[in-house]
C-alpha positions in Angstrom: 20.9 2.4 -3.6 21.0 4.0 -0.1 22.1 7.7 0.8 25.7 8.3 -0.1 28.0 10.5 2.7 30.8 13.4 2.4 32.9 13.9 5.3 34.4 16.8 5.2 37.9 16.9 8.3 41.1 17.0 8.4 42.9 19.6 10.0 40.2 22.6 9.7 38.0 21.9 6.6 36.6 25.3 6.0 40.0 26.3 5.3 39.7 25.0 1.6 35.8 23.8 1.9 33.3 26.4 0.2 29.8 26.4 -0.2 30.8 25.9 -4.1 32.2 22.8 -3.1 29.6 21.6 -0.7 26.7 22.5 -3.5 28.7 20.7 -6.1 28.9 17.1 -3.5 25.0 18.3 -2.8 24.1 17.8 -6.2 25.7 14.7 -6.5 23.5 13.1 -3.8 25.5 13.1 -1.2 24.6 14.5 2.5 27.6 16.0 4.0 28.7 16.3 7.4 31.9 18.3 8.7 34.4 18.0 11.8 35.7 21.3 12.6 37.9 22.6 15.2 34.8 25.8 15.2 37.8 28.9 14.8 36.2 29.3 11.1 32.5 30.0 10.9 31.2 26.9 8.6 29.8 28.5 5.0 26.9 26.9 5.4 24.7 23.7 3.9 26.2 21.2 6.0 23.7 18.3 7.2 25.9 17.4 10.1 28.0 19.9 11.9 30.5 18.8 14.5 32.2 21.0 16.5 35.3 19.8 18.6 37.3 23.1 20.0 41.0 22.5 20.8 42.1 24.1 23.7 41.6 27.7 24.5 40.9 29.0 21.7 38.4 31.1 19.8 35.2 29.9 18.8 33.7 31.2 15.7 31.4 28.1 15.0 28.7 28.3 18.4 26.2 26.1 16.7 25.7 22.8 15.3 24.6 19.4 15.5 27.3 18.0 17.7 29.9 19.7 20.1 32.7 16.8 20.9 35.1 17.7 23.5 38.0 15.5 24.2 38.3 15.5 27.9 40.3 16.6 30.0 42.0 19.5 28.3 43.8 22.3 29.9 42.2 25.5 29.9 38.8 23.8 28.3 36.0 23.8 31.0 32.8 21.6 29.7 31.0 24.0 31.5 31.5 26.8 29.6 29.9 25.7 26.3 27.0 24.5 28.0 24.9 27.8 26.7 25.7 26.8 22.8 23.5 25.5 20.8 24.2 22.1 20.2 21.8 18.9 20.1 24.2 16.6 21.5 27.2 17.5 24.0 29.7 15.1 23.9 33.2 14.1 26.2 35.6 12.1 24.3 38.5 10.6 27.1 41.6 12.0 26.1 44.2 9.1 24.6 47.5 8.5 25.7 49.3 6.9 29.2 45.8 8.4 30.8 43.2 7.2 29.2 42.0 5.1 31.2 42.1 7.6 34.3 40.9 9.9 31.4 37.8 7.7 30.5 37.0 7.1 34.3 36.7 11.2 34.7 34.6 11.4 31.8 32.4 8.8 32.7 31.7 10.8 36.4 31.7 14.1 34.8 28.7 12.7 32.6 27.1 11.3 35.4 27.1 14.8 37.3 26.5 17.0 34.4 23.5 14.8 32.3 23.6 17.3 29.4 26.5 15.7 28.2 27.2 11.8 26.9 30.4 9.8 26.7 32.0 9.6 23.0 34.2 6.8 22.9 36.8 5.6 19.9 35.9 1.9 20.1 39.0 0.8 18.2 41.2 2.3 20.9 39.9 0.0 23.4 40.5 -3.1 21.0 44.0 -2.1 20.2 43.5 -1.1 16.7 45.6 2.3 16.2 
């Protein structure tokens, strides 16, 4: 029993990911959710849409369930995708030498700007890579 999950990610999904593909998954019970970098508009039928733009670049995706934003980025201002339409908004602390200083600016750019919540990658914080 219990509902059965397709996670479609990866570098871009919609690349190779069709609504052929997500009908056929469909059919098999599964709901399906995608992580996309939003450059490729999403074909469609996807229970859970996130939508985590890289950078500057173009969005073609401006809707969804989720827009995850790893924080900070050059040249990405949180601000600027405040107008999409998105249920959640979400700041992920950028990993590396930083993130704790990273994590520390998310946390008071959440505080100041209550639209958005703090995404965190649990196993980072316990080690596990």
């Amino acid at each position: 029993g219990g509902k059965r999950y397709a996670v479609l990610t990866g570098g871009e999904p919609f690349l190779q990911v069709d609504k052929g593909l997500i009908s056929a998954l469909r059919d098999r019970g599964f709901e399906v959710a995608a992580e996309t970098n939003g450059t490729i508009a999403s074909p469609g039928l996807i229970d859970w849409l996130t939508v985590s733009p890289k950078g500057s670049t173009k969005l073609e995706q401006t809707t969804g369930d989720e827009l995850k934003l790893v924080f900070p980025q050059d040249g990405l201002d949180p601000s600027a995708f405040e107008r999409l339409a998105f249920h959640h908004y979400l700041l992920q602390p950028m990993d590396g030498p930083d993130l704790e200083a990273n994590t520390q600016a998310a946390i008071a750019y959440c505080l100041q700007h209550p639209q958005w919540r703090l995404s965190l990658q649990t196993h980072k914080f316990m080690g596990i890579r």
